[in-house]
C-alpha positions in Angstrom: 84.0 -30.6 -58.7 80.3 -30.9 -59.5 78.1 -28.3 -57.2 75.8 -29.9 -55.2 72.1 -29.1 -56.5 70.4 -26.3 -55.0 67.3 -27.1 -52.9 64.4 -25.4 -54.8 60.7 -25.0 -52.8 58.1 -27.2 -53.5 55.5 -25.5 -55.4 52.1 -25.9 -53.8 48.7 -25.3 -55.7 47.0 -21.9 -54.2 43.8 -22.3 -52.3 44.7 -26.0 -50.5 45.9 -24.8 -47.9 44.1 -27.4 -45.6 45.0 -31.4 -46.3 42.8 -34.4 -45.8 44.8 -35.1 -42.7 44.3 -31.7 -41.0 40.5 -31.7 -41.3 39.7 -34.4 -38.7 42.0 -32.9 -36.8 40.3 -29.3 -37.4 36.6 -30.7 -36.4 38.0 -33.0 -33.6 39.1 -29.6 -31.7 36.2 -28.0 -32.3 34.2 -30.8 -30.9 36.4 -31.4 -27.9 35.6 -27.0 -27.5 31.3 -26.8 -28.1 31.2 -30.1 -25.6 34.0 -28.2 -22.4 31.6 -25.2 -23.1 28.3 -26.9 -22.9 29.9 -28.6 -20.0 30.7 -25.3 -18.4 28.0 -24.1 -18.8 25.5 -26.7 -17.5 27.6 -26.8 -14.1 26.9 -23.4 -13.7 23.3 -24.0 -14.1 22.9 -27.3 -11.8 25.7 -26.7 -9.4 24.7 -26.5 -5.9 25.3 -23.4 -3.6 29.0 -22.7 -4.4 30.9 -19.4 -4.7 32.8 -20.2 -7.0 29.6 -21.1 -9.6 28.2 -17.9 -8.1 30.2 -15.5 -9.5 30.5 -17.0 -12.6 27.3 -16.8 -13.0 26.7 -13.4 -12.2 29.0 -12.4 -14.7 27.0 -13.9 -17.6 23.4 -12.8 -16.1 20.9 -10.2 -14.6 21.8 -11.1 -10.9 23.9 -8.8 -8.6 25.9 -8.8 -5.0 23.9 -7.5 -2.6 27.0 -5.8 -1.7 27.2 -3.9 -4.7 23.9 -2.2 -4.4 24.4 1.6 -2.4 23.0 1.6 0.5 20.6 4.5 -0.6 19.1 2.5 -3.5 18.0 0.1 -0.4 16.3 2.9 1.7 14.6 4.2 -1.1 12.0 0.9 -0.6 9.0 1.6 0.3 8.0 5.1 0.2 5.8 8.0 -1.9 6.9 8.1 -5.7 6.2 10.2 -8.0 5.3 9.5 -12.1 3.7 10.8 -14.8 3.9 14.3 -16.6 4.9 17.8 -14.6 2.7 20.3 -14.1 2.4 24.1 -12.9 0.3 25.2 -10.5 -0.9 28.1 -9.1 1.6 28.4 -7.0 4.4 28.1 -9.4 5.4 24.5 -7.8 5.8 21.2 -9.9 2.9 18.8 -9.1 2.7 15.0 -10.4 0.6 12.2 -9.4 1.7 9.4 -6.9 1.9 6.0 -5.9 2.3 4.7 -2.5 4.6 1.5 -2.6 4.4 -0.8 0.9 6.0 -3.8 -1.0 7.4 -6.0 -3.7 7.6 -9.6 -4.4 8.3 -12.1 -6.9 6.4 -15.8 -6.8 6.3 -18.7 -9.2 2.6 -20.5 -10.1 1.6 -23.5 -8.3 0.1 -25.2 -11.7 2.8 -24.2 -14.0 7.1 -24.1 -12.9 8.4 -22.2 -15.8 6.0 -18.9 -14.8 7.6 -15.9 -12.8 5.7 -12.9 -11.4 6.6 -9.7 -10.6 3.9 -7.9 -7.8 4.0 -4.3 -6.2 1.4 -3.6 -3.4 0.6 -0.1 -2.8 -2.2 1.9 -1.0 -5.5 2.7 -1.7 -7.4 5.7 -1.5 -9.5 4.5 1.0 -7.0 4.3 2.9 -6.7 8.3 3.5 -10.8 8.4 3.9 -12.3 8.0 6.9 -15.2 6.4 5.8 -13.5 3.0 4.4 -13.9 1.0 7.5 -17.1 2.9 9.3 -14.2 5.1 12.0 -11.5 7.9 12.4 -8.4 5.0 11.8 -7.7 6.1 8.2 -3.5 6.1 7.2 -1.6 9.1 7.4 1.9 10.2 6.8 4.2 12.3 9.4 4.9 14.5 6.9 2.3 17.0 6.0 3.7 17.4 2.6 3.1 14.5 1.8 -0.7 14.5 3.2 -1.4 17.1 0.9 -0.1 15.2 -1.9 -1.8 12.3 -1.1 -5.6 14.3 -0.7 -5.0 15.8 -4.2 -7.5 15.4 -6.6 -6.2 12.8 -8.8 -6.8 12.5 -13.0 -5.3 13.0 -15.4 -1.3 15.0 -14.9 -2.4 16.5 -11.4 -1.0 15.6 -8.2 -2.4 13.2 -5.9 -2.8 9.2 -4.9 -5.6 8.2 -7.7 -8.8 5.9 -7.7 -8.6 2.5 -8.9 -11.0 3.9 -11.8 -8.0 6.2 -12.5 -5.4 4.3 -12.1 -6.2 2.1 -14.5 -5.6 4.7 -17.6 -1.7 4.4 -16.3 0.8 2.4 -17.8 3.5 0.9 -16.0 6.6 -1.4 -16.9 8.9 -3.7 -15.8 12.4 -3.6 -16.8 15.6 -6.1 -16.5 18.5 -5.0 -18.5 17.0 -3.9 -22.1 13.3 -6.1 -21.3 10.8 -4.7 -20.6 6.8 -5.9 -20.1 3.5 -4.5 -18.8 2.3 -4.6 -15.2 -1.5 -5.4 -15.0 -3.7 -4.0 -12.7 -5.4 -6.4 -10.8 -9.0 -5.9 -9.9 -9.6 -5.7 -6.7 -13.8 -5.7 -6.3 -16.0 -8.7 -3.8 -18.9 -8.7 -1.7 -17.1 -7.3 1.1 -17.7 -3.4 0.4 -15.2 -2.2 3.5 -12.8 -3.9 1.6 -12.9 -2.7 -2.1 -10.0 -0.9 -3.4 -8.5 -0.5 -0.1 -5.2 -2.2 -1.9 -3.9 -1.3 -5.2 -2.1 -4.7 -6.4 -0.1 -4.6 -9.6 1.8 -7.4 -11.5 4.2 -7.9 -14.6 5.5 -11.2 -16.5 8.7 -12.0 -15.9 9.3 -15.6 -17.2 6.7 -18.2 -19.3 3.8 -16.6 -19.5 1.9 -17.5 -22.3 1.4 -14.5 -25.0 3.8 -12.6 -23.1 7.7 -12.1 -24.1 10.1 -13.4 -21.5 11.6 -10.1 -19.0 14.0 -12.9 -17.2 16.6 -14.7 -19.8 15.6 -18.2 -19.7 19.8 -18.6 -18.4 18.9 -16.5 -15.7 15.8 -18.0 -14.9 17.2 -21.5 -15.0 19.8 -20.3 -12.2 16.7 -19.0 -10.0 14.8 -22.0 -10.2 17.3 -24.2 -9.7 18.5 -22.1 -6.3 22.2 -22.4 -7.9 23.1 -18.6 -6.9 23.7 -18.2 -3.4 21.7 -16.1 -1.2 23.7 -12.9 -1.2 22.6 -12.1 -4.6 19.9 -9.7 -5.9 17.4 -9.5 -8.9 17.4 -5.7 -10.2 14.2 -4.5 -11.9 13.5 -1.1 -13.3 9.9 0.1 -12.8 8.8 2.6 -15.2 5.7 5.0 -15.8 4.7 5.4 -19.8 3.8 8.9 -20.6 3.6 10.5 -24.3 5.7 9.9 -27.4 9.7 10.3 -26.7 12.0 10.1 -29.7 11.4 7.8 -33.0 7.6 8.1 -31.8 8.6 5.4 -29.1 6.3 5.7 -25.9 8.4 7.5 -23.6 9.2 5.7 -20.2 10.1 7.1 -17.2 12.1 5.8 -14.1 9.5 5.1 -10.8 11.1 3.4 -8.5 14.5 0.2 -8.7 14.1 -2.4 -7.1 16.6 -5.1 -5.9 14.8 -8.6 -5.2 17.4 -10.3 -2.6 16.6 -14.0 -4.1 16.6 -16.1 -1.4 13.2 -14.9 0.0 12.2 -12.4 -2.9 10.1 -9.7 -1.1 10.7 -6.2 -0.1 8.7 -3.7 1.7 7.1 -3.2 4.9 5.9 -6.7 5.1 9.0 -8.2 3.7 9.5 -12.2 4.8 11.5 -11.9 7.9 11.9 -15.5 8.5 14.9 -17.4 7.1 13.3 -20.1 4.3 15.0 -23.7 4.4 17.7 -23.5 1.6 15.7 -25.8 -0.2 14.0 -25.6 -2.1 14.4 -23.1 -4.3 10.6 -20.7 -3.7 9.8 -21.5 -6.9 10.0 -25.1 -6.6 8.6 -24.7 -2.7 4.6 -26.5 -2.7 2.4 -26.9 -0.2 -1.3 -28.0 -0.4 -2.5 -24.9 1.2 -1.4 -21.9 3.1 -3.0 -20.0 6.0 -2.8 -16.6 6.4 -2.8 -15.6 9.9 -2.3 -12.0 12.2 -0.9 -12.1 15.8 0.0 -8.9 17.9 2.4 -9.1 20.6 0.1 -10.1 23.7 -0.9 -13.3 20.9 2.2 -14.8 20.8 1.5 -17.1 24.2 -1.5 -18.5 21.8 0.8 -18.9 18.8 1.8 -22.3 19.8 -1.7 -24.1 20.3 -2.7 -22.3 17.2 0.2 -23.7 15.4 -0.3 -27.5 16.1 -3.9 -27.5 16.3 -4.1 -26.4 12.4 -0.9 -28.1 11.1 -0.9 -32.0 13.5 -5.6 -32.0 13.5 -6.3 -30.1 10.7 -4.0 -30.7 8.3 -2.7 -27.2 7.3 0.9 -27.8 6.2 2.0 -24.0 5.5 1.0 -21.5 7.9 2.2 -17.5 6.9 2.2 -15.2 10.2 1.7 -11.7 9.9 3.3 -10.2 13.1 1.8 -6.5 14.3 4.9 -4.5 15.5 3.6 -1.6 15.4 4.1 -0.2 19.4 4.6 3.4 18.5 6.9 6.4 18.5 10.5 4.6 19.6 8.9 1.3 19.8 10.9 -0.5 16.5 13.9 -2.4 18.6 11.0 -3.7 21.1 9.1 -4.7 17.4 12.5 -5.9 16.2 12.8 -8.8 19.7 9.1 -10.0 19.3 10.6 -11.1 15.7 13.6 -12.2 17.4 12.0 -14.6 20.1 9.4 -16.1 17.7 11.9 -16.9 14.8 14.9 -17.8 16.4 13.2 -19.6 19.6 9.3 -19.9 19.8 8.6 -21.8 16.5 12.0 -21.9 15.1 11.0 -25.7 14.8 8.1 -25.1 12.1 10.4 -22.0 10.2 13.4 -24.6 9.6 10.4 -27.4 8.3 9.4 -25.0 5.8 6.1 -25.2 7.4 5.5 -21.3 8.6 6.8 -18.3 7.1 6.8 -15.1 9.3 6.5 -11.3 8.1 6.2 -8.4 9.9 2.6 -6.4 9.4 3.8 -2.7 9.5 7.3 -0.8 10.0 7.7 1.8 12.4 10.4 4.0 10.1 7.7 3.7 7.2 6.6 7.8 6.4 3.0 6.2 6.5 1.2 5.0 9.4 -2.4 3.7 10.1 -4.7 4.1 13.0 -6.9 1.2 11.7 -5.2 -2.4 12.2 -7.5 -3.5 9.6 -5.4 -1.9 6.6 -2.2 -3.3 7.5 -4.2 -6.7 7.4 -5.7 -6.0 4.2 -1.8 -5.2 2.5 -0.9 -8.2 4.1 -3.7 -10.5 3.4 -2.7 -9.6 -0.8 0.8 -10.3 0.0 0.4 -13.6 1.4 -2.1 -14.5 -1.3 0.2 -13.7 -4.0 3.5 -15.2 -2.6 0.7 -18.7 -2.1 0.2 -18.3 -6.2 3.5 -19.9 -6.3 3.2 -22.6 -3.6 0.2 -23.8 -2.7 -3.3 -24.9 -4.0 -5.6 -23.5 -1.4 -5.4 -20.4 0.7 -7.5 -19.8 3.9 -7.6 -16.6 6.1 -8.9 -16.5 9.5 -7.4 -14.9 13.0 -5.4 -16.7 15.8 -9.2 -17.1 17.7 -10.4 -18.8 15.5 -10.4 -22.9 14.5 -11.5 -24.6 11.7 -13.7 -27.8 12.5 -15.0 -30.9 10.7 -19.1 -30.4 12.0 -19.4 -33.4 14.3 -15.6 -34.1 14.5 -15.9 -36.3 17.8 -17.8 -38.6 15.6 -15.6 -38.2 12.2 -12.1 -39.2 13.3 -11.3 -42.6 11.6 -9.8 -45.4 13.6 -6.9 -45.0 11.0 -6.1 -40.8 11.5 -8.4 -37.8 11.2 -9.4 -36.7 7.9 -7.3 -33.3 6.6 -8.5 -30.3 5.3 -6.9 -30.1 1.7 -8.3 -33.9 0.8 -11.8 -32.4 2.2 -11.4 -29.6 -0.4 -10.0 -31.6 -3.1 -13.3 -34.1 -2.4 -16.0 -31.4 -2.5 -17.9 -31.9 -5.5 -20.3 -29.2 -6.4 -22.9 -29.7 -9.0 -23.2 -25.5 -9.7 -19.4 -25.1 -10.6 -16.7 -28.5 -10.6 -13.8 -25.3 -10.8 -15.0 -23.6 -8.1 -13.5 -20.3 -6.5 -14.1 -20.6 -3.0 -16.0 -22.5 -0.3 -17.5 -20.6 3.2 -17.9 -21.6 6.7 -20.5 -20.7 9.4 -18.9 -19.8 12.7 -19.9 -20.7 16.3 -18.5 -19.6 19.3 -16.6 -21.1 22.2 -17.1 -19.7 25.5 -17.0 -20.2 28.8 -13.9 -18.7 30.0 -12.7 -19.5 33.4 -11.4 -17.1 36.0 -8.4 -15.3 35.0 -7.3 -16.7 38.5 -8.0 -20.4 37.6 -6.5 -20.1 34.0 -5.3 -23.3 32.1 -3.3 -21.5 29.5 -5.0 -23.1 26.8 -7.1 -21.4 24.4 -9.5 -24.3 24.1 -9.4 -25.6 27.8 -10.1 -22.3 28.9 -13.8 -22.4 26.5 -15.1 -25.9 27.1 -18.5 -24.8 25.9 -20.0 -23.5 22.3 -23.2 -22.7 21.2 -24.4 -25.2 18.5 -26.2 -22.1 16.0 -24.2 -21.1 13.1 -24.3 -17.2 11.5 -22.4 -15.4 9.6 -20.7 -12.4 11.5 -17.5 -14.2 11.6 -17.8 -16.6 8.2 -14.0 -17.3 6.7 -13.5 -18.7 3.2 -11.0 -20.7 1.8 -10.2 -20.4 -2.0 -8.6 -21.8 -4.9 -5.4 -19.4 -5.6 -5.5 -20.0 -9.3 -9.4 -18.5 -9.5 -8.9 -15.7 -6.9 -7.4 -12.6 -7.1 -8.0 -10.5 -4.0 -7.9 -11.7 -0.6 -10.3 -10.0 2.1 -11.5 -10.9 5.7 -15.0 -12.7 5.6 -15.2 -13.5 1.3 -12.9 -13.3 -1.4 -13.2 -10.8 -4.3 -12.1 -10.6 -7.9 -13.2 -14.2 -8.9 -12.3 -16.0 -12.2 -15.8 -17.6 -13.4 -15.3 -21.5 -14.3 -13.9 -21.9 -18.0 -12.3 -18.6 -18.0 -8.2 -17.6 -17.6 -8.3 -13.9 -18.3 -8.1 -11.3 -15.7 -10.7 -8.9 -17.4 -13.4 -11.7 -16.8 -13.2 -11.5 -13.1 -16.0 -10.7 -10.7 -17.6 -11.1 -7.4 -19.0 -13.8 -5.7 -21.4 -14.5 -3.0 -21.6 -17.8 -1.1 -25.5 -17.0 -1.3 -26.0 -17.5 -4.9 -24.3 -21.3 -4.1 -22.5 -21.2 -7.7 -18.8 -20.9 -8.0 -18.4 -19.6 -4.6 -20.9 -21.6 -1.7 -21.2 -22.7 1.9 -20.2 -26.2 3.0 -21.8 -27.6 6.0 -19.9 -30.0 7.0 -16.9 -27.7 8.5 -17.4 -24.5 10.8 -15.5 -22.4 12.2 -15.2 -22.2 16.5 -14.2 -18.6 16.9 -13.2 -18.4 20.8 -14.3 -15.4 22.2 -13.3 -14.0 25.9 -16.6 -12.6 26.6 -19.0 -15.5 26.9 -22.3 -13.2 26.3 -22.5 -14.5 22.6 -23.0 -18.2 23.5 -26.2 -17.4 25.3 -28.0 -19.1 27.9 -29.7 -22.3 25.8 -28.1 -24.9 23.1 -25.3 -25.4 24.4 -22.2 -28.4 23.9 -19.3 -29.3 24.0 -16.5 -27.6 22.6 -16.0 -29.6 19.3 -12.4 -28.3 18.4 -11.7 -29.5 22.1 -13.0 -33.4 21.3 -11.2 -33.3 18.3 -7.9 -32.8 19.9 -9.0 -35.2 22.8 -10.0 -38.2 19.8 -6.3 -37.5 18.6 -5.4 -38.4 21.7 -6.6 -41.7 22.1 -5.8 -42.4 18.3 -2.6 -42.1 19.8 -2.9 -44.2 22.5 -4.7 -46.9 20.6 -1.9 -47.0 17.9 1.5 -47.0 20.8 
């Protein structure tokens, strides 16, 4: 019987292993896998607020839980740190120099959406000398270790809180993950003298500044801007001092201070944002037309209100950031902590859920540094508002809760179709000197009159029917353009950017006087309502012009029902 015929394999040519069939099939699968990722990854970017996206996105970028972070890397903000090289003294005892940290923030630019800041506030000098503001108020710490640190002479290795003239031989850093970049420091000179290197203001490139090397991934940045973390998460950034050469001739860097930037409302410090902001949008994407930074101590809150309206419904003012004094001494923080409490959460809850005012606390009763002076709190905070306003608004203006900004004439400017508003007033101004000007000035009067405490109205402007109709210049305020100005004072505005230039070294002072980049405007005033009526005087006297221009909103109302 004939054997079947054995089976022998088929010989195949070496090196084909792949056919024509199984190469469509090959690309097709790689296809179908680059579009799920880019899928993927997209959702994570333009997903709203979502757990889920959350995590999944802090797995692939910079961002961490705030629950992650020790507890005593979060006390550690603000406070007394230390940098540089170590020194012996006399005494045996290692000595460094020192900065003084009251807070950190990080804000977007109002002209360009793909630029990220890093700033750090710290004190001045001045602060510890009794001579900055003309009186015996100058800061001080509890601890007198510390107050000997501080009145060190500074320069060069030694101990001590430095100059602005010294400061500016030190080099600091930013750091996330394995970026680093350089902080600037930012000039901080005007016509104000009182107020000249009172604050030590520093800032570092995060994200999309030109010439500059991105810190932030642009992933990462992509998932702050479009708000798609959610608001339990943190930013982490190194700050580091640059001394002498380390290894391979590389600078060496040192650790300062960590910070952890909770992204929802990005600030830390003393004068952290204690408001909650609207979920959206994200504060880089948040824009106003122009912010006004404001102070109130406790006894102003029953003004707050009246304040509030009179600038956002007459004027025009559609962001208003409120620096509230807590400061009520030794024991007094739970008493700061309820003023908070009833102006957030019941007072003018209505405006902080509109996105239309922000709230921060002025000082903090547990901070090792305390000032007998109200005026440098303001100054710290004044910086901090102006920097955070970088990112959101056009125009910044500065001027107290007794104070009201006024159209000259406003009884006879409202038009039968609404009253004019401050930002298109600004926006309007052409100057002749200087189209790109830094900022514009206004004359004050004041409003008088009071009435008997007895016979009270409870209104600011009821209660001072009367101004005098002579402008000066004791209580001038400004208003400036936040792209052009870089340090934010009381009366006028230092640290200037002339028109045509962008870099910070070319910034200078400017007075209103000279009527170039920086002028008076007399069409708008400011009504500064004073309880003692002695100011007004006895002749040229009217009608309180803040008070009409309510009163012709009024019947604009009444006209248009």
């Amino acid at each position: 019987m004939a054997m079947a015929e054995q089976s022998r394999p088929v010989s195949r040519p070496r090196g084909r292993i792949i056919n024509a069939v199984s190469i469509p099939k090959i690309l097709f699968i790689v296809l179908v896998g680059f579009t799920f990722y880019n899928i993927t990854l997209l959702s994570i970017i333009d997903a709203p607020e979502n757990p889920k996206h959350d995590h999944v996105a802090s797995r692939h970028s910079a961002f961490v839980p705030m629950a992650s972070i020790p507890e005593k890397e979060h006390r550690v903000f603000p406070g007394m740190f230390n940098y540089g090289g170590s020194k012996l003294n006399e005494e045996g005892n290692v000595t460094n120099a020192v900065l003084i940290l009251t807070g950190a923030s990080m804000a977007g630019d109002y002209h360009n959406q793909d630029m990220l800041w890093l700033h750090l506030f710290g004190m001045g000098k001045r602060m510890f000398q009794r001579d900055a503001f003309g009186s015996e108020g100058e800061c001080y710490s509890r601890d007198e270790r510390k107050n000997e640190q501080v009145q060190s002479p500074g320069g060069g290795n030694f101990r001590g809180l430095k100059t602005f003239t010294e400061m500016k031989g030190e080099i600091f850093h930013c750091r996330i993950g394995t970026r680093t970049a350089r902080f600037e420091l930012m000039p901080t000179d005007g016509v104000d003298s009182n107020t000249i290197e009172v604050v030590q203001v520093w800032r570092c490139p995060l994200h999309g500044v030109p010439g500059r090397e991105p810190v932030l991934s642009g992933f990462d940045f992509q998932l702050l801007r479009r708000h798609s973390l959610d608001h339990d998460m943190a930013l982490t950034i190194d700050v580091l001092h640059e001394g002498g050469e380390g290894g391979d001739n590389h600078a060496r860097l040192t650790p300062v201070v960590k910070l952890h930037l909770p992204i929802a409302e990005p600030s830390l410090g003393v004068q952290r944002m204690l408001s909650h902001s609207p979920a959206e949008p994200s504060f880089i994407s948040e824009r106003h037309n122009i912010t006004l930074c404001t102070v109130s101590h406790a006894n102003g809150i029953r003004d707050l209100n009246e304040f509030i309206r009179y600038h956002h419904d007459v004027v025009g003012i559609d962001h208003i950031h409120l620096g509230l004094f807590t400061n009520f001494g030794e024991g007094g923080k739970e008493q700061a902590m309820q003023v908070h409490r009833i102006v957030s959460n019941l007072l003018l809850k209505p405006d902080i859920n509109s996105g239309t005012l922000s709230v921060s606390a002025l000082w903090d009763e547990d901070f090792d540094f305390q000032c007998g002076d109200q005026d440098f709190p303001k100054m710290v905070f004044y910086q901090q508002c102006l920097y955070r306003a970088k990112g959101t608004s056009e125009f910044v203006a500065t001027w107290d809760l007794d104070e009201f900004f006024s159209f000259k004439g406003a009884e006879n400017k409202i038009p039968r179709n609404g009253p004019k508003t401050l930002p298109n007033f600004l926006r309007g101004i052409e100057h002749p000197e200087c189209q790109d000007w830094s900022f514009v000035t206004m004359l004050s009067v004041f409003a008088g009159g009071h009435v008997p405490d007895g016979e009270s109205i409870g209104s600011i402007l009821l209660d001072r029917p009367r101004q005098s109709n002579e402008t000066d210049d004791a209580w001038q305020k400004s208003i400036l353009r936040t792209k052009n100005v870089f340090y934010n004072t009381f009366h006028l505005p230092g640290a200037c950017l002339p028109q045509g230039k962008t870099n910070i070294s070319d910034v200078k002072s400017m007075n209103p006087i000279d009527g170039e980049c920086a002028f008076y405007t007399h069409d708008a005033r400011m009504v500064h309502a004073r309880n003692d009526p002695s100011p007004i005087g006895d002749g040229h006297l009217v009608a309180n012009e803040v008070l009409n221009a309510i009163l012709a909103i009024g019947e604009l109302g009444n006209r248009q029902q």
